[in-house]
N, C-alpha and C positions, 0 to 999 in steps of 0.2 A: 499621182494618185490614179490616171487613168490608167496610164500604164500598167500600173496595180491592179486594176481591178479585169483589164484585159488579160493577162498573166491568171489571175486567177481561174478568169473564165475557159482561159485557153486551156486550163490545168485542170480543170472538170471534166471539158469536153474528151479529154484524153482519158481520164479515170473511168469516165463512162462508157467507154470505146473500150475499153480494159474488161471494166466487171463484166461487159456485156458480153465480149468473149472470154471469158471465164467461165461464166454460167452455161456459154454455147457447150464449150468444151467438158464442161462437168455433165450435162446432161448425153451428150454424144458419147462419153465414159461408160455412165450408166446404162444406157440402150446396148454396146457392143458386151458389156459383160454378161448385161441379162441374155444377148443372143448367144454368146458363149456357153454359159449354162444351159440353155435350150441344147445347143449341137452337143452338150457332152455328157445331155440326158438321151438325144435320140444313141448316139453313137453308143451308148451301153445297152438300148433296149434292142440297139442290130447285133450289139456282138451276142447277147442272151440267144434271139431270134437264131442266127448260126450255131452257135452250142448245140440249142435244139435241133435245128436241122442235120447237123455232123452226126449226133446221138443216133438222128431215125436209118441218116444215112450206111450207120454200123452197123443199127438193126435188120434193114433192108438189103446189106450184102451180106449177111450170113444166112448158111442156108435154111438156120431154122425160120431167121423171122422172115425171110421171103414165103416163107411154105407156111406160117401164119396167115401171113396177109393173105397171101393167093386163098387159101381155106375162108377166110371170114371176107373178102371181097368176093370172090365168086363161085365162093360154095365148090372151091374142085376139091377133087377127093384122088386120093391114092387107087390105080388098080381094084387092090383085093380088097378094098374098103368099103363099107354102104355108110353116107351121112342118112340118119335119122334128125329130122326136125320134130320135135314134140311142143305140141300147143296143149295148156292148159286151160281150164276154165273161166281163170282170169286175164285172158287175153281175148279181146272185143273181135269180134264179129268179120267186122270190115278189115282186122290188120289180118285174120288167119285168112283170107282170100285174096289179099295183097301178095302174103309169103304165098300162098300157093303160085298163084297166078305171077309173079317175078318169073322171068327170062334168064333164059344164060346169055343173051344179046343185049339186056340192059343192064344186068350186073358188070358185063365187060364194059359197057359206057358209064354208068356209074365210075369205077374204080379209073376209067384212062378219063374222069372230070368232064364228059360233057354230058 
């Protein structure tokens, strides 16, 4: 009977040594999927991120949309061209003496980001 009842004991200790890495293992399951789904939500939101960037990049080497940008970042103009700026009445005070007073030395630091 004692014997029995050590046997038993022995045979708990072991089940519970079991379930407890069961549970270790089921829960360490759940953490590496959920990090999985994390990496293979950023990895879609790079590949989009690229898309976009390849798109501006197409933009940016053709010669119209270079000669866009250069026009609407720093205001160049062609030779035989005049840019007119026209302010209207509902444009405040302080932004028509901003455009005026803007630089051709800060629009080029503007557009190269610093």
């Amino acid at each position: 009977m004692r014997r029995m009842k050590s046997v038993f004991g022995f045979g708990g200790i072991i089940l519970f040594v079991a379930l407890f890495g069961a549970v270790r293992a089921y829960r360490y399951r759940q953490s590496a999927l959920h990090e999985h789904e994390t990496v293979i939500k950023q990895i879609d939101e790079r590949k989009r991120e690229v898309a976009t960037l390849e798109e501006k990049l197409r933009h940016f080497e053709s010669g119209e949309g270079l000669e866009l940008e250069a026009r609407s970042r720093l205001n160049l103009q062609r030779p035989d061209e005049k840019v007119l700026i026209i302010l209207d009445d509902k444009t405040p005070q302080k932004e028509k003496e901003d455009i005026r007073r803007e630089s051709i030395m800060k629009r080029i630091q503007t557009w190269l980001g610093f």
